[in-house]
N, CA, C and O atoms as a printed pandas DataFrame, in Angstrom:
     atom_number atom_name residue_name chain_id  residue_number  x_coord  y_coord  z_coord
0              1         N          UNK        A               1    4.000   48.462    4.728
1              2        CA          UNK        A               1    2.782   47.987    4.107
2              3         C          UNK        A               1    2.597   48.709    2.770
3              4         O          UNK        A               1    3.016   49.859    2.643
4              5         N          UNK        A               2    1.948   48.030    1.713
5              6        CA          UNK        A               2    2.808   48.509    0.347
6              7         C          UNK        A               2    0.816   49.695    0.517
7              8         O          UNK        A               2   -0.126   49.806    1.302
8              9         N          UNK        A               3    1.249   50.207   -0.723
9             10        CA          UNK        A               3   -0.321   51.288   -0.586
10            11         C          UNK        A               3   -1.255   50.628   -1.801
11            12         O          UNK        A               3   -2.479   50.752   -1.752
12            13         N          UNK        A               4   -0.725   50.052   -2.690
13            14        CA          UNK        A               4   -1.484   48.817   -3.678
14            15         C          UNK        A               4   -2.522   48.132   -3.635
15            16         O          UNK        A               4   -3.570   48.044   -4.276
16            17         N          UNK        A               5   -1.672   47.275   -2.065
17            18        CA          UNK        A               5   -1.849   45.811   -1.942
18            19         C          UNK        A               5   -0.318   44.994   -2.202
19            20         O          UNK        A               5    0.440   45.486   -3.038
20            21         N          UNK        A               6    0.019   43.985   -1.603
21            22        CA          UNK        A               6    0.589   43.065   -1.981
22            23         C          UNK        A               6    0.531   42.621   -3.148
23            24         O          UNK        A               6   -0.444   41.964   -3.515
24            25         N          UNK        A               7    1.864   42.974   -4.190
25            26        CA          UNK        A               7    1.704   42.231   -5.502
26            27         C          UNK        A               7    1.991   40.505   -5.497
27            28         O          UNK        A               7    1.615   39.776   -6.414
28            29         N          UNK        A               8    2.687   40.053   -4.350
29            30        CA          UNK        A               8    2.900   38.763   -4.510
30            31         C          UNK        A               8    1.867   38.295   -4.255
31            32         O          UNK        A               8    1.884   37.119   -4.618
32            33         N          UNK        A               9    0.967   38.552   -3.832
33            34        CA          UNK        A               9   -0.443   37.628   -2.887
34            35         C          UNK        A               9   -1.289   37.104   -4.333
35            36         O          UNK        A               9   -1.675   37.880   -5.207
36            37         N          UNK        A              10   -1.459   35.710   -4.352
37            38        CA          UNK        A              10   -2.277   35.210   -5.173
38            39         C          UNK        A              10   -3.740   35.026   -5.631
39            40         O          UNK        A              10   -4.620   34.487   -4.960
40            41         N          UNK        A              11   -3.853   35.465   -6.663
41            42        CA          UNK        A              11   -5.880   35.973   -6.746
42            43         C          UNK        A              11   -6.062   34.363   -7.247
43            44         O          UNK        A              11   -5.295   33.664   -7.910
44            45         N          UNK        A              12   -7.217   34.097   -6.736
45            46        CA          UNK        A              12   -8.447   32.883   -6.934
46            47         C          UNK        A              12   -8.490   33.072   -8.590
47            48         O          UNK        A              12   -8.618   34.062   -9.311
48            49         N          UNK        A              13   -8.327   31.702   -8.837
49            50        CA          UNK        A              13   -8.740   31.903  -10.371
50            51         C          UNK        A              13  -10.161   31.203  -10.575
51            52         O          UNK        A              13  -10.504   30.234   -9.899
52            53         N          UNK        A              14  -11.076   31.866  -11.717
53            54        CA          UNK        A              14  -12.387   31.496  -11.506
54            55         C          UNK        A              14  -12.226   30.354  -12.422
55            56         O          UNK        A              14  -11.240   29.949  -13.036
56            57         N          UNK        A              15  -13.707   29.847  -12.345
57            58        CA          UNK        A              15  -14.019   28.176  -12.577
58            59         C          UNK        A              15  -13.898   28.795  -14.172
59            60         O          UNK        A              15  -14.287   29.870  -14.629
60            61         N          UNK        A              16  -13.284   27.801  -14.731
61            62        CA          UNK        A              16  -14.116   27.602  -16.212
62            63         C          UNK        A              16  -15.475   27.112  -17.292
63            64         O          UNK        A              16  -15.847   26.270  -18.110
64            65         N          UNK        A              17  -15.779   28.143  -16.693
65            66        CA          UNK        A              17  -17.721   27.870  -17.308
66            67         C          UNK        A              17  -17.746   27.145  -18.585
67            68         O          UNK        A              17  -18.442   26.132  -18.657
68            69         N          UNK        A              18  -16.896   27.645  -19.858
69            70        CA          UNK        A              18  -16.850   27.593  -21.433
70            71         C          UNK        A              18  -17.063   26.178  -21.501
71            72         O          UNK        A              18  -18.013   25.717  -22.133
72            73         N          UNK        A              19  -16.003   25.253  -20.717
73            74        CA          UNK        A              19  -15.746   23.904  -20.937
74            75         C          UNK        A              19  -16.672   23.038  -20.442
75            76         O          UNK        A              19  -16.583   21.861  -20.790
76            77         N          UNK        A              20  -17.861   23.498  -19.432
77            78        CA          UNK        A              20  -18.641   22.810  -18.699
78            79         C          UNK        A              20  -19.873   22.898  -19.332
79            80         O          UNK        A              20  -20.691   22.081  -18.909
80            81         N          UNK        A              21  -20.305   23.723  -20.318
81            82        CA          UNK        A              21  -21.435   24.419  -20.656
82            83         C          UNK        A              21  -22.176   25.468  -20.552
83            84         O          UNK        A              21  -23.165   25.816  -21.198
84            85         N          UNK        A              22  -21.306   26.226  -19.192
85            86        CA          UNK        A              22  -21.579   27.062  -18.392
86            87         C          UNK        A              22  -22.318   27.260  -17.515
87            88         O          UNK        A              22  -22.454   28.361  -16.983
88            89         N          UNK        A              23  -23.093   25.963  -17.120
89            90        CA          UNK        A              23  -24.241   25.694  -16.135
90            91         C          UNK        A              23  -23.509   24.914  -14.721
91            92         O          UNK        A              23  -22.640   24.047  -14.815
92            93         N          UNK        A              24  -24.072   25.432  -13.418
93            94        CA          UNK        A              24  -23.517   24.828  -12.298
94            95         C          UNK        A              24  -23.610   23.100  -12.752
95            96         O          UNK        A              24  -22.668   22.341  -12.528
96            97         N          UNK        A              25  -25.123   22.565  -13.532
97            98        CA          UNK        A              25  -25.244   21.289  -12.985
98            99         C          UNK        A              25  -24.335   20.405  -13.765
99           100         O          UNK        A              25  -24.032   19.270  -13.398
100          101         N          UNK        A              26  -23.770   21.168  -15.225
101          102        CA          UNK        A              26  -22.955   20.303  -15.115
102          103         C          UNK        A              26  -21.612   20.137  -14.903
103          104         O          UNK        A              26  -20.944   19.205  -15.351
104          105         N          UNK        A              27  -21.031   21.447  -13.914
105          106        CA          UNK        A              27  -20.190   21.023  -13.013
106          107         C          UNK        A              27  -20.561   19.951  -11.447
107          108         O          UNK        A              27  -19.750   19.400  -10.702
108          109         N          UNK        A              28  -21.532   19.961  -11.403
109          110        CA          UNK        A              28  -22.552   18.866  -10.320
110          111         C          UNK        A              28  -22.006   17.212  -11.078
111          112         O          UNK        A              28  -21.146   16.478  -10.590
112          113         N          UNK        A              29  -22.659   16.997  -12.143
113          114        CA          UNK        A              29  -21.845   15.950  -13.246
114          115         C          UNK        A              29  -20.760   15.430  -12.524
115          116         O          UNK        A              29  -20.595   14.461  -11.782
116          117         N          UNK        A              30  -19.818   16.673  -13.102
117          118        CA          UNK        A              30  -18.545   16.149  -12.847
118          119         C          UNK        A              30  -17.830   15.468  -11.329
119          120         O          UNK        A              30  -17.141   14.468  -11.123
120          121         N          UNK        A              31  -18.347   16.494  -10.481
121          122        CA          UNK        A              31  -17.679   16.387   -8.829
122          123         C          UNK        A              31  -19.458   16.173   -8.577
123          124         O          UNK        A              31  -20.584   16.541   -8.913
124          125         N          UNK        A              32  -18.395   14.985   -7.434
125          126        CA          UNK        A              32  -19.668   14.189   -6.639
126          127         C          UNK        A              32  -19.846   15.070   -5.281
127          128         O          UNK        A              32  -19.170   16.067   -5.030
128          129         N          UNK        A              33  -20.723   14.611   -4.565
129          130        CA          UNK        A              33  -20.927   15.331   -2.785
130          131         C          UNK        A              33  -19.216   15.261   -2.328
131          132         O          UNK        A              33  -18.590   16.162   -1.771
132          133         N          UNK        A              34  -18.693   13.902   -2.749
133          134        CA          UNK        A              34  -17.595   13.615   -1.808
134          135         C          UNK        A              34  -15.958   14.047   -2.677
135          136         O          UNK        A              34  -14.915   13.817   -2.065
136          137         N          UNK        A              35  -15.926   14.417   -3.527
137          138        CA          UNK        A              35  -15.396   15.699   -4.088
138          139         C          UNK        A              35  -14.710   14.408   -5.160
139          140         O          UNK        A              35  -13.661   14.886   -5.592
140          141         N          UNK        A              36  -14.857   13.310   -5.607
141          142        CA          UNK        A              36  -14.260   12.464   -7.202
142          143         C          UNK        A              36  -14.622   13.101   -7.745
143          144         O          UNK        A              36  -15.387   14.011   -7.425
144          145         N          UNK        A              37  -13.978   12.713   -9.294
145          146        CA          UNK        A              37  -14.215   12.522  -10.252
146          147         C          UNK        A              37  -14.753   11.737  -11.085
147          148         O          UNK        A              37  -13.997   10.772  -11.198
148          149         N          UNK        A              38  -16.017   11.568  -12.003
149          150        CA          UNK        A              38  -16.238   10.316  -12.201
150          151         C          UNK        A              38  -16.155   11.011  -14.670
151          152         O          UNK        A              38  -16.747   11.949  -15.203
152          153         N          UNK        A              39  -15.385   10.181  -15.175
153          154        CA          UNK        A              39  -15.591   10.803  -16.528
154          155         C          UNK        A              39  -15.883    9.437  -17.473
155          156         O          UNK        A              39  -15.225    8.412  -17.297
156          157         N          UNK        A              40  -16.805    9.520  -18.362
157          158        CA          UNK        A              40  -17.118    8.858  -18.963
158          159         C          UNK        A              40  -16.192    8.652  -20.841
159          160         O          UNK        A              40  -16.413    9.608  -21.584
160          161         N          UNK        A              41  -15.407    7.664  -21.362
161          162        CA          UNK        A              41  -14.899    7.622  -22.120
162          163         C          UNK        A              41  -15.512    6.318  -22.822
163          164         O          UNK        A              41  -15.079    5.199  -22.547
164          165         N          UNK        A              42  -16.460    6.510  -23.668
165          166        CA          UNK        A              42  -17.041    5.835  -24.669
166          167         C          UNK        A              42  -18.075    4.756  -23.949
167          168         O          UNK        A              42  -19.097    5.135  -23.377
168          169         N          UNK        A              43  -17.673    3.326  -24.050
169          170        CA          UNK        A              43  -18.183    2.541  -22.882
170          171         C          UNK        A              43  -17.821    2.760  -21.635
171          172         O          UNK        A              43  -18.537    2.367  -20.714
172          173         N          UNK        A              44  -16.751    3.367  -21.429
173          174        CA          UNK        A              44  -16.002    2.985  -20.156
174          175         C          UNK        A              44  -16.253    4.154  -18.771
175          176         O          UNK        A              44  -16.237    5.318  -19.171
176          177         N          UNK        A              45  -16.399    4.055  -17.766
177          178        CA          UNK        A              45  -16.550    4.718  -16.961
178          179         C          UNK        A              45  -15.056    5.091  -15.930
179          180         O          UNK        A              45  -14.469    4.070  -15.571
180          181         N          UNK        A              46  -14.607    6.049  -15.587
181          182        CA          UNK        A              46  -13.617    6.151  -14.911
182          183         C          UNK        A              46  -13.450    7.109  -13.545
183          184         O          UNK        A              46  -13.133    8.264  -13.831
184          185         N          UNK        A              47  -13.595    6.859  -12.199
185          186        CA          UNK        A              47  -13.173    7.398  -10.898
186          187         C          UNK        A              47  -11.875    7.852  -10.671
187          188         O          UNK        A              47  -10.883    7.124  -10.640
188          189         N          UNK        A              48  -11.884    8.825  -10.545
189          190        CA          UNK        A              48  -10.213    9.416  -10.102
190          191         C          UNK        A              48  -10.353    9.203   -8.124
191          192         O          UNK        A              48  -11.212    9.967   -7.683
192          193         N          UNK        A              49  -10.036    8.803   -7.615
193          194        CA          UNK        A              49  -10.020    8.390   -6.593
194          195         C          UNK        A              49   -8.675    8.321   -5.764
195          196         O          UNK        A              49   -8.092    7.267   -6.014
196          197         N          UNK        A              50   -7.989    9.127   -4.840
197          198        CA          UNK        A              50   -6.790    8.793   -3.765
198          199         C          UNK        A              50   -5.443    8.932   -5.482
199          200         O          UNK        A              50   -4.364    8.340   -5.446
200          201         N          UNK        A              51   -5.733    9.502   -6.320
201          202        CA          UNK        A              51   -4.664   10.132   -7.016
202          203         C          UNK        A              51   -4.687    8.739   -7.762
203          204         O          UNK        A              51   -3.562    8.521   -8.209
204          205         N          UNK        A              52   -5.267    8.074   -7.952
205          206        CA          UNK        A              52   -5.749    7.437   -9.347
206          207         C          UNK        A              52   -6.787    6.948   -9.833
207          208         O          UNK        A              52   -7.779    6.728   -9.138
208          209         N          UNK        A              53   -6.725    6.681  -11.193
209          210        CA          UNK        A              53   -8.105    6.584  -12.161
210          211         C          UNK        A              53   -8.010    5.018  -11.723
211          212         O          UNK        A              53   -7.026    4.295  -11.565
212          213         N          UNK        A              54   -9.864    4.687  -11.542
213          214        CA          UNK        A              54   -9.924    3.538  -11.498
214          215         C          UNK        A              54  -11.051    3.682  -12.457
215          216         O          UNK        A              54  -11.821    4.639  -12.534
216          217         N          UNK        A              55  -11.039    2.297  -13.383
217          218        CA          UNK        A              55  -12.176    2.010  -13.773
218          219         C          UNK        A              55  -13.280    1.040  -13.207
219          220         O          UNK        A              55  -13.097   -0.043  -12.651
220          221         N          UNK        A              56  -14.794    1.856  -13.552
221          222        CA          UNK        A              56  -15.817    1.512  -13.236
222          223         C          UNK        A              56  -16.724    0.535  -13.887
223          224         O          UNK        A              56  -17.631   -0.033  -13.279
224          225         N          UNK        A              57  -16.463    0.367  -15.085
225          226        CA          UNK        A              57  -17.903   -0.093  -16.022
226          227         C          UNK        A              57  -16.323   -0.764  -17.039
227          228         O          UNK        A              57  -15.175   -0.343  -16.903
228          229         N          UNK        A              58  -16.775   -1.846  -17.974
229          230        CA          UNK        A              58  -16.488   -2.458  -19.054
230          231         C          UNK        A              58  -15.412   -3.377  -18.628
231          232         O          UNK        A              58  -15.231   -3.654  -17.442
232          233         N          UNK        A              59  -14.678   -3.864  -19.624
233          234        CA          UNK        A              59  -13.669   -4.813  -19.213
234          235         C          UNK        A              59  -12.556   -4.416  -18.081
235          236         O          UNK        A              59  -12.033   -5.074  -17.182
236          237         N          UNK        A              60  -12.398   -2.866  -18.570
237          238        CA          UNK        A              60  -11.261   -2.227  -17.525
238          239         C          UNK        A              60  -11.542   -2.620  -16.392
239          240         O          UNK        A              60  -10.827   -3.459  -15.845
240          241         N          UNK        A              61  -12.983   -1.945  -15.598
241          242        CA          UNK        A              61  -13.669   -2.631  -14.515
242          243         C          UNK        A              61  -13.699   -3.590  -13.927
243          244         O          UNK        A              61  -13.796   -3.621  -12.700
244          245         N          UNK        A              62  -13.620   -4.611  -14.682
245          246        CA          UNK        A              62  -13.436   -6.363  -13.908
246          247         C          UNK        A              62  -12.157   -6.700  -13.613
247          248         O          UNK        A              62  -11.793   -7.264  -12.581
248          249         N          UNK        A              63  -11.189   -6.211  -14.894
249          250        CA          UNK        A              63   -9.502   -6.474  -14.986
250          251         C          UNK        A              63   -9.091   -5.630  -14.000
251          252         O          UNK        A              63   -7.893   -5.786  -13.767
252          253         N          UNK        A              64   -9.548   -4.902  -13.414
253          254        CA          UNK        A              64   -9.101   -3.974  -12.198
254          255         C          UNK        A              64   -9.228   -4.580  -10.869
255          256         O          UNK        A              64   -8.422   -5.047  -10.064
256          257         N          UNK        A              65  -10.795   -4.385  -10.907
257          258        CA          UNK        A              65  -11.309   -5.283   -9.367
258          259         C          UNK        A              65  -10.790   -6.648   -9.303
259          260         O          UNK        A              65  -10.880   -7.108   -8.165
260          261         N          UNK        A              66  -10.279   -7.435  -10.152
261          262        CA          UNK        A              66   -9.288   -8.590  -10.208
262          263         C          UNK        A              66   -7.958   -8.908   -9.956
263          264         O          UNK        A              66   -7.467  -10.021   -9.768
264          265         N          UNK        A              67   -7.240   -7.437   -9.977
265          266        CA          UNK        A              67   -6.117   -7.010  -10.096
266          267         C          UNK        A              67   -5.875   -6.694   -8.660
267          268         O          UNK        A              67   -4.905   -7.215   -8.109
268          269         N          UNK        A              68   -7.016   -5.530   -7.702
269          270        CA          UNK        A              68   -6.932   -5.166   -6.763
270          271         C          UNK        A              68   -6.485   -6.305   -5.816
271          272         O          UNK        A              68   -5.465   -6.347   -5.127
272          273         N          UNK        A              69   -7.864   -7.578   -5.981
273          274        CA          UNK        A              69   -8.037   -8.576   -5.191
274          275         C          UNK        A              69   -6.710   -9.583   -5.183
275          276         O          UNK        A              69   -6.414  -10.245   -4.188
276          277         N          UNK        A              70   -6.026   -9.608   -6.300
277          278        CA          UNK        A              70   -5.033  -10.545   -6.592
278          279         C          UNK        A              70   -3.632   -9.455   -5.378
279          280         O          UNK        A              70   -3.205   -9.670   -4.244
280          281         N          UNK        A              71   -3.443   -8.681   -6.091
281          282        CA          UNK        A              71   -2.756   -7.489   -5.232
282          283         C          UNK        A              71   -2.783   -7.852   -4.151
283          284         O          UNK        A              71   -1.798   -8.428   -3.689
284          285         N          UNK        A              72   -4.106   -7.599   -3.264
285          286        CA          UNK        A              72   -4.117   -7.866   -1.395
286          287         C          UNK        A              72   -3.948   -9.271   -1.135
287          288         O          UNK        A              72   -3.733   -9.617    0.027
288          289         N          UNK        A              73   -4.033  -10.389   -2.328
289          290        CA          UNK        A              73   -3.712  -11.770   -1.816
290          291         C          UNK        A              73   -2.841  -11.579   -1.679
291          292         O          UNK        A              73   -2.429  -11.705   -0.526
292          293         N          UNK        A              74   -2.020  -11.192   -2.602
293          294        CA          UNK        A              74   -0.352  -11.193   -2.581
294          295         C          UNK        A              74    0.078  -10.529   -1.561
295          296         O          UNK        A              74    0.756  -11.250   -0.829
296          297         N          UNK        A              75   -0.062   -9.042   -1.053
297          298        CA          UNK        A              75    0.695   -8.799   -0.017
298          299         C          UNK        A              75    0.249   -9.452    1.272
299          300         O          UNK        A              75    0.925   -9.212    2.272
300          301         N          UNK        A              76   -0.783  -10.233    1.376
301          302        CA          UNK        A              76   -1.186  -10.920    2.394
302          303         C          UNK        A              76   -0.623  -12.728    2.850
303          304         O          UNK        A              76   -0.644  -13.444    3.851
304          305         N          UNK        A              77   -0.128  -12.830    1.314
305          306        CA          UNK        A              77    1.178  -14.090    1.171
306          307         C          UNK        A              77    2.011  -13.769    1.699
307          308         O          UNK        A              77    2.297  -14.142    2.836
308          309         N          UNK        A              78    2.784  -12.802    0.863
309          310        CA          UNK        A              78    3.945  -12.155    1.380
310          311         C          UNK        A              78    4.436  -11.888    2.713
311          312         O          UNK        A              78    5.615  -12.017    3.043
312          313         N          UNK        A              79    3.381  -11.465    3.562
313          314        CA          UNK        A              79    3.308  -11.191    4.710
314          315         C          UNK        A              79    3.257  -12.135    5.378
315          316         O          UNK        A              79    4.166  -12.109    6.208
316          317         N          UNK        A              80    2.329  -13.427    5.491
317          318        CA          UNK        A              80    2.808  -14.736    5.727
318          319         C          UNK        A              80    4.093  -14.930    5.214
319          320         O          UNK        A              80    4.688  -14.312    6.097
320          321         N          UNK        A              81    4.763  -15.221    4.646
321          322        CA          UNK        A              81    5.800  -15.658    4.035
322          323         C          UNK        A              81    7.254  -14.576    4.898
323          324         O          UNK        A              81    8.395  -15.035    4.969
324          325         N          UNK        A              82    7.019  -13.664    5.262
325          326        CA          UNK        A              82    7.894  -13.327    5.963
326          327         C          UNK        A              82    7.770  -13.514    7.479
327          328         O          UNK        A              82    8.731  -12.975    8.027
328          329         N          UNK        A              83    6.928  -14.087    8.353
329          330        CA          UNK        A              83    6.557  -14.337    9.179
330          331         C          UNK        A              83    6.921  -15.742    9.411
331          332         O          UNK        A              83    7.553  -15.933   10.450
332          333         N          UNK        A              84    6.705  -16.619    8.789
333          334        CA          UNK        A              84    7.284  -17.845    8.328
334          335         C          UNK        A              84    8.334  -18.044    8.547
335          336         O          UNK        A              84    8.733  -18.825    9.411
336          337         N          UNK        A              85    9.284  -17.115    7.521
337          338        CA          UNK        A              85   11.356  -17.043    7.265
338          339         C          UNK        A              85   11.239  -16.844    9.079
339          340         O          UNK        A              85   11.731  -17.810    9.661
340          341         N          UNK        A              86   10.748  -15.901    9.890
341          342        CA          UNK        A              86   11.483  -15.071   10.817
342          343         C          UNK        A              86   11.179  -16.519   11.996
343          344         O          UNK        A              86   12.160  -16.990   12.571
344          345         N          UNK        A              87    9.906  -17.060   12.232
345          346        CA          UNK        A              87    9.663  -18.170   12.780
346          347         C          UNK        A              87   10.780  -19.170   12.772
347          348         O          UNK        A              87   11.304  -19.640   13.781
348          349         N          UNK        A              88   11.128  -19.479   11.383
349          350        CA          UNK        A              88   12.175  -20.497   10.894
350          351         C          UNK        A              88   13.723  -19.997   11.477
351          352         O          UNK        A              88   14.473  -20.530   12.295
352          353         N          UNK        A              89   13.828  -18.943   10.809
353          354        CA          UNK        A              89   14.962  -18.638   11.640
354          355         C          UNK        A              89   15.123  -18.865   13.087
355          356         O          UNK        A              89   16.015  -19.592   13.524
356          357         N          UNK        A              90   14.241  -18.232   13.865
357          358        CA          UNK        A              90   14.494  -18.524   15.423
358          359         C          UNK        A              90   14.325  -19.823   15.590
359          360         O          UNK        A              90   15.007  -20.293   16.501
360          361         N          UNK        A              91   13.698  -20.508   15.060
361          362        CA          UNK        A              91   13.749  -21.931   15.382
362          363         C          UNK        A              91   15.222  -22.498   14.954
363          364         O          UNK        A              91   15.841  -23.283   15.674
364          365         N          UNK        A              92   15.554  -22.173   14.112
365          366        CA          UNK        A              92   17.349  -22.641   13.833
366          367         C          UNK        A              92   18.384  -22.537   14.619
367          368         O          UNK        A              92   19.329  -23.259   14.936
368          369         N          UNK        A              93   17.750  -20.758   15.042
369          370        CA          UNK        A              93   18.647  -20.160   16.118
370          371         C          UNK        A              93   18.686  -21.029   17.786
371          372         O          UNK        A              93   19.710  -20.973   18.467
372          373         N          UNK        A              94   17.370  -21.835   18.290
373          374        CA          UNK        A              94   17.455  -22.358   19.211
374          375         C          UNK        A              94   18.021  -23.722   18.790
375          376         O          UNK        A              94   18.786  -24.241   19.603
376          377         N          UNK        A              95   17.835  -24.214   17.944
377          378        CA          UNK        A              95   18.611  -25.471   17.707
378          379         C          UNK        A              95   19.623  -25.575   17.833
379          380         O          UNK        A              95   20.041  -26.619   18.332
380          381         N          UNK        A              96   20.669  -24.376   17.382
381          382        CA          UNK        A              96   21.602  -24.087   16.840
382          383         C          UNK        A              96   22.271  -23.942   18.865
383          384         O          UNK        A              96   23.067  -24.725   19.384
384          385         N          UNK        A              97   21.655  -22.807   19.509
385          386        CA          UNK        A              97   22.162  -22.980   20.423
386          387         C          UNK        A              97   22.017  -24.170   21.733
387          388         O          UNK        A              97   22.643  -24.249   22.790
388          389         N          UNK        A              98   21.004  -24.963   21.207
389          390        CA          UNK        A              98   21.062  -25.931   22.377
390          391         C          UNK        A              98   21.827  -27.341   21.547
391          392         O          UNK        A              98   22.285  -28.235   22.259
392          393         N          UNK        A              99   21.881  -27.406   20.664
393          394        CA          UNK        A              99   23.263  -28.180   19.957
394          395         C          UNK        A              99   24.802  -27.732   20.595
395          396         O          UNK        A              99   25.822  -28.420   20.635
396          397         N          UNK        A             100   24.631  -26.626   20.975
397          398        CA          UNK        A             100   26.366  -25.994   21.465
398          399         C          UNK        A             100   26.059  -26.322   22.676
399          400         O          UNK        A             100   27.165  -26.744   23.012
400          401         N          UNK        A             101   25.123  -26.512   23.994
401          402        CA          UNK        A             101   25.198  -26.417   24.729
402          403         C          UNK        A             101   25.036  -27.832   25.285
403          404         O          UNK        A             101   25.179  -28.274   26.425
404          405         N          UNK        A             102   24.633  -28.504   23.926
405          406        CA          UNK        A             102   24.829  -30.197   23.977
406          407         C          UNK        A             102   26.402  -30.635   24.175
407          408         O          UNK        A             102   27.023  -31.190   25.081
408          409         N          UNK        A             103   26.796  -30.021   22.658
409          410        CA          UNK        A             103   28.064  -30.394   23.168
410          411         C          UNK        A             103   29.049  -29.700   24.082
411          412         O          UNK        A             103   29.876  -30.603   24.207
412          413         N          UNK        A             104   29.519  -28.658   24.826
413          414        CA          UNK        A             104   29.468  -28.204   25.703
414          415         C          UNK        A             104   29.712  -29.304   26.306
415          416         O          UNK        A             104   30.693  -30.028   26.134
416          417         N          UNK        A             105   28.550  -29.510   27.258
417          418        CA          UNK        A             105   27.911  -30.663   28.489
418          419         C          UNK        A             105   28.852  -31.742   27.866
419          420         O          UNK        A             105   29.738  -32.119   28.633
420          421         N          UNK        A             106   28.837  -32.284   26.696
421          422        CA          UNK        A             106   29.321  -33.416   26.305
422          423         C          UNK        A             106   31.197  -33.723   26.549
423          424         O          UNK        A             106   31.728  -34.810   26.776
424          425         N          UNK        A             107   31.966  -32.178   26.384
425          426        CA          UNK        A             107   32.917  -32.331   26.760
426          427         C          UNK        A             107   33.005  -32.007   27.825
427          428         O          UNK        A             107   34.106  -32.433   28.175
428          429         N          UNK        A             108   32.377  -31.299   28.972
429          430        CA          UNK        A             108   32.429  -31.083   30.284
430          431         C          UNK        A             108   32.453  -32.394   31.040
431          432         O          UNK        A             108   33.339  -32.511   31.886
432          433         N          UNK        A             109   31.693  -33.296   30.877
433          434        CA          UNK        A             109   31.208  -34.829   30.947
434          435         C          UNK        A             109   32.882  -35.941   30.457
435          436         O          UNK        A             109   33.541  -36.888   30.885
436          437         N          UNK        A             110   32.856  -35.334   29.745
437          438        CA          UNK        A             110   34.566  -36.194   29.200
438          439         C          UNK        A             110   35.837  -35.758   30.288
439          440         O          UNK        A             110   36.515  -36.620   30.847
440          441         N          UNK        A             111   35.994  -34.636   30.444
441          442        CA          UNK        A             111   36.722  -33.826   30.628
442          443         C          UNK        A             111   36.589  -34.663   32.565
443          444         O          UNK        A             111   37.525  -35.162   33.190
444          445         N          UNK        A             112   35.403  -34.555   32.938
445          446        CA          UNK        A             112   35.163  -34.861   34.612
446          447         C          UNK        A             112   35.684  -36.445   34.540
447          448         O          UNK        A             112   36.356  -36.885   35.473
448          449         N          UNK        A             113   35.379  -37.206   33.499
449          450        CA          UNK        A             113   35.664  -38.734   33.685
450          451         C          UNK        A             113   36.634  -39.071   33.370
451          452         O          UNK        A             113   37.050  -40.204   33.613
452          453         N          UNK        A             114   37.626  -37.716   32.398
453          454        CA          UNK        A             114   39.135  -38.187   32.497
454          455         C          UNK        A             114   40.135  -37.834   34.032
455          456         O          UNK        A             114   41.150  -38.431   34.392
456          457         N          UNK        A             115   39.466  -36.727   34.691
457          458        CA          UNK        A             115   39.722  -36.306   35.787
458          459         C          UNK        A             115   40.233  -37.592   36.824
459          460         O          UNK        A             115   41.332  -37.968   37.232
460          461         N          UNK        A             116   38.599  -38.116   37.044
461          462        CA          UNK        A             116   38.608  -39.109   37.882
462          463         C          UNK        A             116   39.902  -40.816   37.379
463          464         O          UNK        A             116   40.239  -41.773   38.076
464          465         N          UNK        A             117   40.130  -40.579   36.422
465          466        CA          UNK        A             117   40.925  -42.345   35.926
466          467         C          UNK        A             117   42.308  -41.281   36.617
467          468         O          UNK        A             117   43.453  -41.727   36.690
């Protein structure tokens, strides 16, 4: 056990007051109860949210929430659409085998009536 302290052990680095104003509230501003980000850039409003910026307010805002919605149509096509192929396929696949088992029968059937002449 060192008589120091541990030099590797990492110290807390403190908040940066300078950049905030130095007042708690307007680090309050910045971080909500539920720990976003919300920063304001001219008109535009912006949420950092799940490791990206979304916009809130102005054109960004609509072209986004438009974007989102178009997004979940699509993977919700998609998802039909592969459900679909896999349907289709097995349906080929039974065709496919009761066609062999047509013909099959069909030469089994030949095969018994050349027997009998």
């Amino acid at each position: 056990m060192p008589i120091f302290g541990n030099k590797f052990s990492l110290k807390k680095t403190p908040l940066r007051r300078k950049n905030l104003g130095g007042s708690k509230e307007s680090l309050n501003e910045l971080v909500s109860d539920d720990k976003t980000v919300h920063i304001k850039l001219g008109e535009n409003e912006f949420l950092f949210e799940r490791g990206d910026w979304i916009p809130q307010s102005g054109q960004d805002g609509i072209n986004y929430k438009s974007k989102q919605k178009l997004k979940k149509k699509l993977q919700e096509l998609e998802e039909e659409n592969n459900l679909l192929r896999l349907k289709y396929e097995m349906i080929l696949n039974m065709l496919t085998q009761t066609t062999a088992e047509g013909e099959i029968q069909k030469t089994e059937i030949e095969k018994s009536k050349n027997k009998r002449k």
